[in-house]
C-alpha positions in Angstrom: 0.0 0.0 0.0 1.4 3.5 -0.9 1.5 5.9 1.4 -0.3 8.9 -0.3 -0.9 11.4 2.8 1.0 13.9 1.6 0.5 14.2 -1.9 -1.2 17.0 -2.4 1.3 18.9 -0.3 4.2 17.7 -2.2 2.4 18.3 -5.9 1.8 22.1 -4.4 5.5 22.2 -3.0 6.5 21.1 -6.2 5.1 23.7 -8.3 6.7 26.5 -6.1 10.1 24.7 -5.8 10.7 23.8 -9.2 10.6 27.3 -10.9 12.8 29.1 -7.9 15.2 26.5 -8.0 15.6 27.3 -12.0 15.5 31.4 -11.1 18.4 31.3 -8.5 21.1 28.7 -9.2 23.6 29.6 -6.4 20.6 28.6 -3.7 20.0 25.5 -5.6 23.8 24.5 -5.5 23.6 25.5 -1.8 20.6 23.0 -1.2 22.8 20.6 -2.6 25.1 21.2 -0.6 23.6 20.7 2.5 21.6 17.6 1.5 24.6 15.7 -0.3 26.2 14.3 2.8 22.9 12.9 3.4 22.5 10.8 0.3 23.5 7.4 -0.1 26.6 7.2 -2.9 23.6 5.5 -5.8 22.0 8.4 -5.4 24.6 11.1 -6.4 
C-alpha cells in the first residue's frame, strides 16, 4: 500500500520549488550542498 498522505502537499510544493530552484542557481547549489552528505553514494 502507498502511502499517499502527503500528496497533495508535495504536488503544491512542487510547483513553487521547481521554478525558484531554476530562477536562483547559487541557492539551488547550496541546497545541494547541504543535503549531499545525506545521500547514499547511488543516489549522487
Amino acid at each position: 500500500m502507498i502511502d499517499k498522505s502527503n500528496k497533495k502537499f508535495w504536488d503544491k510544493f512542487a510547483k513553487l520549488y521547481a521554478p525558484f530552484m531554476k530562477k536562483d542557481k547559487g541557492v539551488y547549489d547550496k541546497v545541494c550542498e547541504y543535503i549531499r552528505p545525506h545521500l547514499k553514494q547511488p543516489m549522487q
